[in-house]
C-alpha positions as CSV (number, residue, x, y, z in Angstrom):
1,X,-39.4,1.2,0.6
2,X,-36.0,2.0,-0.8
3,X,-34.7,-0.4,-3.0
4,X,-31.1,-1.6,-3.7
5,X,-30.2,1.3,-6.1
6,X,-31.6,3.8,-3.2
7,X,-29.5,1.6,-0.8
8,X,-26.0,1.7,-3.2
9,X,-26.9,5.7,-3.3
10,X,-26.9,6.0,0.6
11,X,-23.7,4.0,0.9
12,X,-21.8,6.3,-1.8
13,X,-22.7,9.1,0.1
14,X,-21.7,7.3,3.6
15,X,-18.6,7.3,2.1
16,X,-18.7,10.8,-0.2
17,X,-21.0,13.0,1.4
18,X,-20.8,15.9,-1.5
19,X,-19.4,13.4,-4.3
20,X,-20.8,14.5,-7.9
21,X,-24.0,12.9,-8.5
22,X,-22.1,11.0,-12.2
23,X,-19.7,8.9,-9.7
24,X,-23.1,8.1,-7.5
25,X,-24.4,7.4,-10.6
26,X,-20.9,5.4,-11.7
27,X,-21.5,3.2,-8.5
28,X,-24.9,2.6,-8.5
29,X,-25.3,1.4,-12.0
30,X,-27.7,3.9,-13.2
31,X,-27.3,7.9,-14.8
32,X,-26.1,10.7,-13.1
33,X,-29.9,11.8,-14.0
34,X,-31.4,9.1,-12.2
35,X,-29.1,9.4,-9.1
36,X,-29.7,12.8,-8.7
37,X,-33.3,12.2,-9.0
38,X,-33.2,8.8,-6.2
39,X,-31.6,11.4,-4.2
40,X,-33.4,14.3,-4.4
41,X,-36.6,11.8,-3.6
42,X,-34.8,9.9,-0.4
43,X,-34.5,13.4,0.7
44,X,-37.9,15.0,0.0
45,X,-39.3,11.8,2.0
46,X,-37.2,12.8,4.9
47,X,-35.2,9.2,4.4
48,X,-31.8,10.9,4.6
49,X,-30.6,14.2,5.2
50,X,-26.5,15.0,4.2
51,X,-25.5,17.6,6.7
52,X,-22.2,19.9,7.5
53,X,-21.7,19.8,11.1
54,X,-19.2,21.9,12.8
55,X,-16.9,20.3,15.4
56,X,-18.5,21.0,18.9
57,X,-14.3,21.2,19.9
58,X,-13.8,24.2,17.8
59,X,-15.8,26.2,20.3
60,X,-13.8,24.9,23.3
61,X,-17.2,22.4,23.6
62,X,-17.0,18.5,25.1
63,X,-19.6,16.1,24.6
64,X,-21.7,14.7,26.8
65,X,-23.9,11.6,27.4
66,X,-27.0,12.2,29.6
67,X,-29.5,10.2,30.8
68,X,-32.7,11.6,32.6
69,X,-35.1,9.1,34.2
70,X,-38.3,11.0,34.6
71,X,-42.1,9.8,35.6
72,X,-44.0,8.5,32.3
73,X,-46.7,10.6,32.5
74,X,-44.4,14.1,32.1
75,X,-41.5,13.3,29.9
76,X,-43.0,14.1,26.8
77,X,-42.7,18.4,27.1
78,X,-39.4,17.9,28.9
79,X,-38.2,15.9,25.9
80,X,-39.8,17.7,23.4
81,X,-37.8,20.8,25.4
82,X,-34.3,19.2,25.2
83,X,-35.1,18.5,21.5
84,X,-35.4,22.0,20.3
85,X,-31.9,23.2,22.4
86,X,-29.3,23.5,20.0
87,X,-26.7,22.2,22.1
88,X,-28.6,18.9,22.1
89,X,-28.5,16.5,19.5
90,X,-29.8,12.9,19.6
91,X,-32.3,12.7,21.9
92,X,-34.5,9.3,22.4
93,X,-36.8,8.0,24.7
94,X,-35.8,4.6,26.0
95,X,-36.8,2.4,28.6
96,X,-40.8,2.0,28.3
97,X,-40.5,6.1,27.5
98,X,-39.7,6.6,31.2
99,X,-35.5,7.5,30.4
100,X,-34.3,10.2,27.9
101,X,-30.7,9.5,26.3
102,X,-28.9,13.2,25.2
103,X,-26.1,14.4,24.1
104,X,-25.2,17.7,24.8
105,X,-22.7,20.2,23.7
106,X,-20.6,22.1,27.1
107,X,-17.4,23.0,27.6
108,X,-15.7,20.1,29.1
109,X,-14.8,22.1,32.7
110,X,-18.7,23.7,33.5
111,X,-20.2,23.0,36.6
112,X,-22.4,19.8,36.5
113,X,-25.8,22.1,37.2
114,X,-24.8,24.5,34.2
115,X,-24.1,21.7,31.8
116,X,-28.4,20.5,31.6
117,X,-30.0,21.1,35.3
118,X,-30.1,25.0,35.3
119,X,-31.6,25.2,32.1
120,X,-34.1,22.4,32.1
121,X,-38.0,23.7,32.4
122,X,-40.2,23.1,35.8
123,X,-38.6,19.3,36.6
124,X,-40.6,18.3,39.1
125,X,-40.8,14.8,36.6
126,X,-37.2,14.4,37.1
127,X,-36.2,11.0,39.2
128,X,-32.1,10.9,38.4
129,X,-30.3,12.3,36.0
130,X,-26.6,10.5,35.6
131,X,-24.1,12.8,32.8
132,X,-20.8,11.5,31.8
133,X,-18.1,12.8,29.3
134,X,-18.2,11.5,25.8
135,X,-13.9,10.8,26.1
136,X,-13.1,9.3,22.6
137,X,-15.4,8.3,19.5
138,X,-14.5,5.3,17.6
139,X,-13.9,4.0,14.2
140,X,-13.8,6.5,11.1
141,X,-15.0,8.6,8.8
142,X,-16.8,5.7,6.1
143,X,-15.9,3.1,8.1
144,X,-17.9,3.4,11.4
145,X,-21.2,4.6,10.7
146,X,-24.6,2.0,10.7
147,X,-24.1,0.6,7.1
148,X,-26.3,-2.7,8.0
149,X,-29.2,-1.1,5.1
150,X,-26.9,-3.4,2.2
151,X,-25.8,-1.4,-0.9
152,X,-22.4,-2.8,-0.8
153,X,-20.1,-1.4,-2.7
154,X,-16.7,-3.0,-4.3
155,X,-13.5,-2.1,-2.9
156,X,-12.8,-0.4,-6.4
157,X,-15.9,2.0,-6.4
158,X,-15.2,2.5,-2.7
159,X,-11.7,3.6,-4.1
160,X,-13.1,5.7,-6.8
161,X,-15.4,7.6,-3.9
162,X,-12.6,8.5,-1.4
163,X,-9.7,9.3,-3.8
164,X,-10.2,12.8,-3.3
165,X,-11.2,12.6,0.5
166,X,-8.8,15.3,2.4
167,X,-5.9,13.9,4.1
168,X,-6.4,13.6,8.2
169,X,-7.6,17.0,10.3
170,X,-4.3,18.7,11.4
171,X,-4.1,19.2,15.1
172,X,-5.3,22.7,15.4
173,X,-9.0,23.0,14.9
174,X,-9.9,26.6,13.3
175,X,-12.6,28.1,14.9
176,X,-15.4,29.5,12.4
177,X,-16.2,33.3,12.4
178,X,-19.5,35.7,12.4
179,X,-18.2,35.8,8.9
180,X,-18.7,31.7,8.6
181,X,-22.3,32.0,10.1
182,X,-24.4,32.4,6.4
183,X,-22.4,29.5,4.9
184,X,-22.5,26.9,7.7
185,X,-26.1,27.4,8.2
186,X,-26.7,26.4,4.7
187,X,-24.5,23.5,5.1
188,X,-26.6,22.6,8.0
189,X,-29.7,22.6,5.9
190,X,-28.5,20.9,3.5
191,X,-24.8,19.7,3.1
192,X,-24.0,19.3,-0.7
193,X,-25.0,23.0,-1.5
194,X,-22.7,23.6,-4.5
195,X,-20.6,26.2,-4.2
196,X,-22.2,28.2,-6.5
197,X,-25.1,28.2,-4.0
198,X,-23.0,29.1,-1.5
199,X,-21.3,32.1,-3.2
200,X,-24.9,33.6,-3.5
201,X,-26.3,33.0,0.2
202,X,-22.2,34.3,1.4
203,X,-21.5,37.1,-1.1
204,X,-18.2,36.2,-1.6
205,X,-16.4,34.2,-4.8
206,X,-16.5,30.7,-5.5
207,X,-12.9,30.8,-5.0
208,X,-13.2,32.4,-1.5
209,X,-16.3,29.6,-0.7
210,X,-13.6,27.0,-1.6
211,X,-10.8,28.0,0.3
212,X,-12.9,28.7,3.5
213,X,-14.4,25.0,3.3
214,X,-10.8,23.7,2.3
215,X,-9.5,25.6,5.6
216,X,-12.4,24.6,7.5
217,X,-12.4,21.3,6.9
218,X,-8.8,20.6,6.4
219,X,-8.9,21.7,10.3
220,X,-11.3,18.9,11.3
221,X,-14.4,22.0,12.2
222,X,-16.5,20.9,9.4
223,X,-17.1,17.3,8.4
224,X,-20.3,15.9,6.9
225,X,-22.6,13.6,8.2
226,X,-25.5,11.4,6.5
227,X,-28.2,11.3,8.9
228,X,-30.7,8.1,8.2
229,X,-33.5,7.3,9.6
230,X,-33.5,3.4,10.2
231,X,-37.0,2.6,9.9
232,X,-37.6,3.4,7.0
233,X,-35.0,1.4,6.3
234,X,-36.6,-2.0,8.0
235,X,-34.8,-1.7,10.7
236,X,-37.3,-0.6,13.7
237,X,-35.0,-1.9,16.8
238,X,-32.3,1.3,18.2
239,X,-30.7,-0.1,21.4
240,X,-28.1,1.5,22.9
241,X,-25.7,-0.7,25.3
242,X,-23.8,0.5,27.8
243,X,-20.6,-2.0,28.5
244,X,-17.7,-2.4,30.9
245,X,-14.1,-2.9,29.7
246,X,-10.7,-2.4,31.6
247,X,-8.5,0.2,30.2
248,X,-6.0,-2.3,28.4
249,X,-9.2,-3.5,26.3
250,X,-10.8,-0.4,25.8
251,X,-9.4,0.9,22.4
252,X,-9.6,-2.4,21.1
253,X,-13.0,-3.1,21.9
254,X,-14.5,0.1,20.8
255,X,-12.5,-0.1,17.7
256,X,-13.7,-3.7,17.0
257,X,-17.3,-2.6,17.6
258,X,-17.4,0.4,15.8
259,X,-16.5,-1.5,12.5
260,X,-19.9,-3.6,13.1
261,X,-22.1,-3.0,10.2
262,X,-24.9,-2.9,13.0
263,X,-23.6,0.3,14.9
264,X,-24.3,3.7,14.4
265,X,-22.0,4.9,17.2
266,X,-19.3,3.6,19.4
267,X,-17.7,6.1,21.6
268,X,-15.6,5.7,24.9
269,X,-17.2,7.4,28.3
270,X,-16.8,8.2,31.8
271,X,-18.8,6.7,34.2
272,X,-20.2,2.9,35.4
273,X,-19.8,2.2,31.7
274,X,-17.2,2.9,30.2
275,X,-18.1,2.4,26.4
276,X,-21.4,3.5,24.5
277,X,-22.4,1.2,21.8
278,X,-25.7,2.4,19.6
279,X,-27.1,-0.3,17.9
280,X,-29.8,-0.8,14.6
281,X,-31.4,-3.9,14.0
282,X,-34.1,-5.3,12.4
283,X,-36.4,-6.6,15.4
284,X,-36.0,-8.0,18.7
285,X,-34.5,-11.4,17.0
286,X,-31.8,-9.8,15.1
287,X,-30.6,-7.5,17.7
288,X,-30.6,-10.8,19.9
289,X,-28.3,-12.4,16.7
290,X,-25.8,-9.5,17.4
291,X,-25.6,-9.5,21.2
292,X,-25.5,-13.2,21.7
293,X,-22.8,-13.3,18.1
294,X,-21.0,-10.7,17.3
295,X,-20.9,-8.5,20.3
296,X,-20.2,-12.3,22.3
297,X,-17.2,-12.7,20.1
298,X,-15.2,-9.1,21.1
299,X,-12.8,-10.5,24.3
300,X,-12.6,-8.1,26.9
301,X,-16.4,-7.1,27.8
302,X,-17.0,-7.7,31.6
303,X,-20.6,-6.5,31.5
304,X,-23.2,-4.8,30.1
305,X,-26.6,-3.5,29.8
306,X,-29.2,-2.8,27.5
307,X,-31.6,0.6,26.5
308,X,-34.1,-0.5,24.0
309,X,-34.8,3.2,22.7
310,X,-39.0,3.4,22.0
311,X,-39.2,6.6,20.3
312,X,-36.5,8.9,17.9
313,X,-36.8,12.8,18.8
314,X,-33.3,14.2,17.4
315,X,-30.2,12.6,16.0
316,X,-27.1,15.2,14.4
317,X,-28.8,18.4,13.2
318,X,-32.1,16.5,11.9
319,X,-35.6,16.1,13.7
320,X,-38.0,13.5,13.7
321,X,-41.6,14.5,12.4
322,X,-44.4,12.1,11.2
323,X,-41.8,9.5,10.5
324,X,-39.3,12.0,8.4
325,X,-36.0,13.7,9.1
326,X,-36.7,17.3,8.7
327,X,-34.0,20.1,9.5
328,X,-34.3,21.8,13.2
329,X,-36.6,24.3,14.0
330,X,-36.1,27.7,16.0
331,X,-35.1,27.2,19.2
């Protein structure tokens, strides 16, 4: 079990993905030595991954939430389908195992059948499928991501990690090239490559390496993500809620719930529901503690529901396998 200098690791990276391994070090009390080796061993075990991830609007790409009710007894290979399609990331089974939750990568004006049922295998397990348009994530970079592991950090060390974070994406996304393909893909696999690294896999300079990524991410294509996987963290309870909120409420609800230490994801949606709220919490009891506290005290929720998630198949760009996060597979 990770223990509070693992923890203080994970929350430097939440909020410095590819910061050196002396500031995580600086942070977390202990040698640049000894937080590269934490590191390198939360990895190896498959409790983290830190991944590049390119912008799913930089290919003209919207996001959407699905969710596929199918008969028990069949959803496994359809699942276990979805989870090796690349424009699918965090897929779960929910409800008993009879409901798969997606989300799925498709431009935002394709036909509903081209978006997931054309391409699904032989569905004769398929009882209703309901897909609705991811319209606005919440919350930001370091401040909105599940941080309820501990590992707190002071505001001045929180300072130190984000001083040389890049100012906000400008408005115009730049789309990655064939050229791009060598050096995402080993930001996918593993997102603090140094650019040294990099230079070798791309043939190109260090310099050129730096100004791509500076471009790149400067644009708001590439960001970084630190995938975790929450029970191995203690915290075996994923629910995902699905609430109600009028429009005048609606930013300032998602914003409010994003900032939970508890959530891993907030985001605005079309649909019934009009906010998707995905939850991590210790057990049954403390995910009761947060609905019936914290998510009780945001004004403006006329009503929700609840998707206790009973099995983790994909999340980002990382797979679930024996209880590790392992990068994808071929698809």
């Amino acid at each position: 079990m990770p223990d509070e200098i693992d923890r203080k690791i994970l929350r430097a990276l939440r909020y410095s993905p590819r910061a050196s391994f002396r500031l995580i070090g600086e942070v977390a009390g202990v040698s640049e030595q000894t937080a590269a080796r934490r590191y390198q061993a939360l990895r190896r075990e498959g409790v983290m991954r830190v991944i590049g991830l390119i912008n799913p609007e930089a290919h003209g790409q919207a996001r959407w939430i699905t969710r596929i009710r199918c008969r028990p007894d069949r959803v496994a290979p359809l699942a276990d389908a979805l989870t090796r399609r690349p424009d699918i990331a965090y897929v779960g089974l929910a409800s008993g195992g009879s409901e798969i939750i997606c989300m799925i990568h498709s431009p935002v004006d394709a036909p509903r059948d081209d978006i997931l049922l054309r391409q699904l295998p032989k569905a004769a397990s398929v009882l209703d499928v309901s897909i609705d348009l991811l319209i606005h994530p919440f919350g930001t970079v370091g401040t909105s991501e599940w941080s309820g592991y501990g590992g707190h950090l002071t505001p001045d060390e929180v300072a130190r990690l984000t001083a040389d974070r890049p100012p906000a994406p400008s408005s115009t996304l730049q789309p990655p090239t064939a050229e791009d393909t060598p050096l995402l893909e080993a930001l996918a696999e593993d997102g603090r490559t140094t650019h040294t690294r990099l230079a070798e896999l791309t043939g190109w300079s260090k310099a050129r390496v730096t100004r791509r990524l500076d471009a790149l991410e400067s644009s708001g294509a590439l960001s970084y993500e630190v995938d975790l996987l929450p029970e191995r963290l203690d915290h075996h309870l994923n629910a995902t809620l699905w609430l109600r909120v009028a429009p005048a409420h609606l930013h300032r609800v998602g914003e409010e719930l994003a900032g939970h230490d508890e959530v891993a994801f907030a985001g605005a949606m079309s649909g019934d529901h009009n906010i998707m709220v995905v939850a991590n919490c210790r057990d049954a009891e403390d995910f009761y503690r947060y609905l019936t506290t914290r998510v009780a005290a945001v004004p403006g929720i006329d009503a929700y529901s609840v998707s206790i998630r009973v099995r983790r198949l994909k999340q980002a760009a990382s797979l679930i396998a024996h209880g590790r996060l392992v990068p994808p597979g071929p698809a």
